[in-house]
C-alpha positions in Angstrom: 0.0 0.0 0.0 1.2 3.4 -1.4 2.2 5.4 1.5 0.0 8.8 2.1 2.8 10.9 1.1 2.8 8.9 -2.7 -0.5 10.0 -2.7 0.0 13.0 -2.1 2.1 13.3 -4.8 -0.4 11.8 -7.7 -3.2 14.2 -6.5 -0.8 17.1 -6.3 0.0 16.5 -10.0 -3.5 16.2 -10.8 -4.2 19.2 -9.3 -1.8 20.7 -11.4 -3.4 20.0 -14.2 -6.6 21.6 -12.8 -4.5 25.0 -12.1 -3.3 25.1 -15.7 -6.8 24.8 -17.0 -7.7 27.9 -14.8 -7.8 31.0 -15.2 -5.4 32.8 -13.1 -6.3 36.3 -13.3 -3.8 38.2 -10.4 -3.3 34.9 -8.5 -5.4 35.0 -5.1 -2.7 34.7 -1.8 -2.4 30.9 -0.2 -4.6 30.6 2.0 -3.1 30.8 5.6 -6.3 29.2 7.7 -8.7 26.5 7.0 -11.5 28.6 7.0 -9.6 30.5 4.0 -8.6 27.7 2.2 -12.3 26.5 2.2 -13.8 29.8 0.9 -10.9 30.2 -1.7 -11.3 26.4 -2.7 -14.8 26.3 -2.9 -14.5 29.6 -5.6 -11.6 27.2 -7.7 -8.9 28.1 -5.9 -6.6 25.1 -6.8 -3.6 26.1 -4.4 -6.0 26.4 -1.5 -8.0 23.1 -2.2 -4.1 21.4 -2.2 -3.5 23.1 1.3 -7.4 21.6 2.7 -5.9 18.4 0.9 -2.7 18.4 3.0 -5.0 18.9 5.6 -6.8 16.5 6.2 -5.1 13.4 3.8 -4.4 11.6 7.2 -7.5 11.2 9.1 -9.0 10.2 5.5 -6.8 8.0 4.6 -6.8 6.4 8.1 -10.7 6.3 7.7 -10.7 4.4 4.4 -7.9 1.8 5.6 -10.0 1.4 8.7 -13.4 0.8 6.6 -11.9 -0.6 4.0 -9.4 -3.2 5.6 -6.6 -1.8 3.6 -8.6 -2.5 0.4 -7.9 -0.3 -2.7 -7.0 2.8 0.5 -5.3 4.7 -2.1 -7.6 4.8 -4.8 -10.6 5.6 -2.7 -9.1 8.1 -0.6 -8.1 9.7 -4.3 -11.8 9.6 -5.1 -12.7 11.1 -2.4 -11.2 14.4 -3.1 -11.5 14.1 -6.1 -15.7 14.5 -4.9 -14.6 16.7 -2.1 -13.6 19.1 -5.4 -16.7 18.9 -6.9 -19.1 19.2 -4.2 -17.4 21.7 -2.4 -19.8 24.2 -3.5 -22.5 22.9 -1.4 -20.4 23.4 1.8 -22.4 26.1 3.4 -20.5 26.2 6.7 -23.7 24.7 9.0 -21.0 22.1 10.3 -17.2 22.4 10.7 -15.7 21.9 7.1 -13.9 18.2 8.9 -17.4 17.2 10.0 -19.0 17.7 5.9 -15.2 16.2 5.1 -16.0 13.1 7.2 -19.5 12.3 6.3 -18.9 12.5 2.1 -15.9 10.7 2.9 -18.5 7.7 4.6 -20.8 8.1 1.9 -18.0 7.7 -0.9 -16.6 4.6 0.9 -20.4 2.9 1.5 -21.2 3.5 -2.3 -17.9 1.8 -3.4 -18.7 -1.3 -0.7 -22.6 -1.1 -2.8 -20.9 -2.1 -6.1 -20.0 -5.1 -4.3 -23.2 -7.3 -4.7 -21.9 -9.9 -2.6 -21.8 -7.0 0.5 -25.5 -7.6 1.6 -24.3 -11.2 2.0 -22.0 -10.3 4.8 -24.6 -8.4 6.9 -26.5 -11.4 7.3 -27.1 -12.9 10.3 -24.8 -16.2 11.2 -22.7 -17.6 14.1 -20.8 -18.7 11.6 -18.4 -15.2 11.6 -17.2 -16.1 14.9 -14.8 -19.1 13.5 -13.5 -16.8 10.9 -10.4 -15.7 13.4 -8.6 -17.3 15.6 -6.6 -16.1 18.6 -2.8 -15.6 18.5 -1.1 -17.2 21.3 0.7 -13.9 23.0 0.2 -10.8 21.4 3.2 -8.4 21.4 1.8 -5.2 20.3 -1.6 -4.1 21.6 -2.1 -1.8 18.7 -0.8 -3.5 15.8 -2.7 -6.2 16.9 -6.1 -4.0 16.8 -5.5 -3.4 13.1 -4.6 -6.7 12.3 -7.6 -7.6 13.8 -9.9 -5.1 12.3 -8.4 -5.8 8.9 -9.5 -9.5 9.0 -13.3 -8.7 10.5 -16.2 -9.3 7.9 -16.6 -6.0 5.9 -20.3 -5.3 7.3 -19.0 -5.8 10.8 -16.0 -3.4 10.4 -18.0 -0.8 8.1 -20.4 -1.0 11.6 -17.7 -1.3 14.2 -16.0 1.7 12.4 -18.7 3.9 11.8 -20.1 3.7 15.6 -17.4 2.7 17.6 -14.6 4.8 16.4 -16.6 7.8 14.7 -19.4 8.2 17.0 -22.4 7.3 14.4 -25.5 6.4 16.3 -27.1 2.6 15.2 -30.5 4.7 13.4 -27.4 7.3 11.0 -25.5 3.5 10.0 -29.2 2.0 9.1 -29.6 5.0 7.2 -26.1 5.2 5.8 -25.8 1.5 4.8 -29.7 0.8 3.9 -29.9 -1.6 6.5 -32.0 -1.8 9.7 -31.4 -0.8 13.3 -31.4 -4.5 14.9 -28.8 -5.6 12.1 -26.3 -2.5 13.1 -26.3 -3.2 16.7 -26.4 -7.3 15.8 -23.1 -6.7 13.5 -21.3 -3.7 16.1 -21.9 -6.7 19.0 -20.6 -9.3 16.2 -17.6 -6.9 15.8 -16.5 -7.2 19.1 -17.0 -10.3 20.3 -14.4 -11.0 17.3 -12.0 -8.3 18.0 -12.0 -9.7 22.3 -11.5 -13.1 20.8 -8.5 -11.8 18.8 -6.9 -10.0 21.1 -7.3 -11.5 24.6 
């Protein structure tokens, strides 16, 4: 997996290409606050939309490796800038511009898992998940072993386990967000970490 730095680098270059397709009349000053760089990059200000990018690449990136299990992290986290550039025109400051960030970023991710038609497959109910790890003898690094561990959960338990445990959704947003019902979030969360004790006891 492409470090975020690489990344950084493809998008910067593709941003590039966006500036030279601009019309640059007098050259607006970088933006030197967030709340700058969102008004400037929200009227096609390509340098300030690379300083929001710079931004907030890591907690995105760490979002989609965490959702995704490591899956195609690069390419989604691309896509999702690349929407955060064309949609940024609807941000009308009702939230903090990380909160807006976050939430398209979800929404990106859960449409990519939808093109998956096998997906709905692994929301359904089964004791079955439960065999799918298996405990490692003495683990040596509590927090390595978390992501290992998160990596190998189901995708519907993660997405779940993710979404509520480490960014604070409520069971009724996930149903919304994933098209699924209440009872099948909180069955999958409580799937989620029954797994992850197992894992890492």
């Amino acid at each position: 997996m492409a470090a975020p730095g690489n990344l950084a680098g493809s998008l910067t270059g593709a941003f590039l290409l966006l500036r030279s397709e601009t019309h640059d009349s007098g050259s607006a000053p970088r933006a030197s606050a967030p709340a700058d760089c969102v008004r400037q990059a929200a009227g096609g200000d390509v340098r300030a939309f690379e300083e929001l990018y710079q931004i907030h690449l890591p907690r995105v990136h760490s979002l989609v490796r965490r959702m995704t299990g490591g899956r195609d992290t690069d390419e989604i986290t691309q896509d999702i800038f690349v929407r955060v550039w064309q949609k940024l025109g609807t941000f009308r400051g009702d939230s903090a511009f990380g909160t807006w960030l976050h939430r398209l970023a979800v929404n990106v991710i859960i449409e990519r898992f939808r093109t998956d038609a096998a997906r709905r497959q692994r929301l359904v109910d089964g004791e079955a998940v439960f065999d799918t790890l298996s405990s490692p003898p003495r683990p040596r690094d509590v927090s390595l072993d978390f992501e290992a561990a998160l990596e190998k959960l189901p995708d519907g338990a993660r997405e779940i386990f993710v979404l509520h445990d480490v960014d604070g959704y409520k069971h009724h947003e996930i149903a919304d967000l994933l098209g699924i019902s209440s009872g099948t979030s909180k069955a999958q969360l409580h799937r989620a970490r029954m797994m992850l004790r197992r894992h890492l006891r």
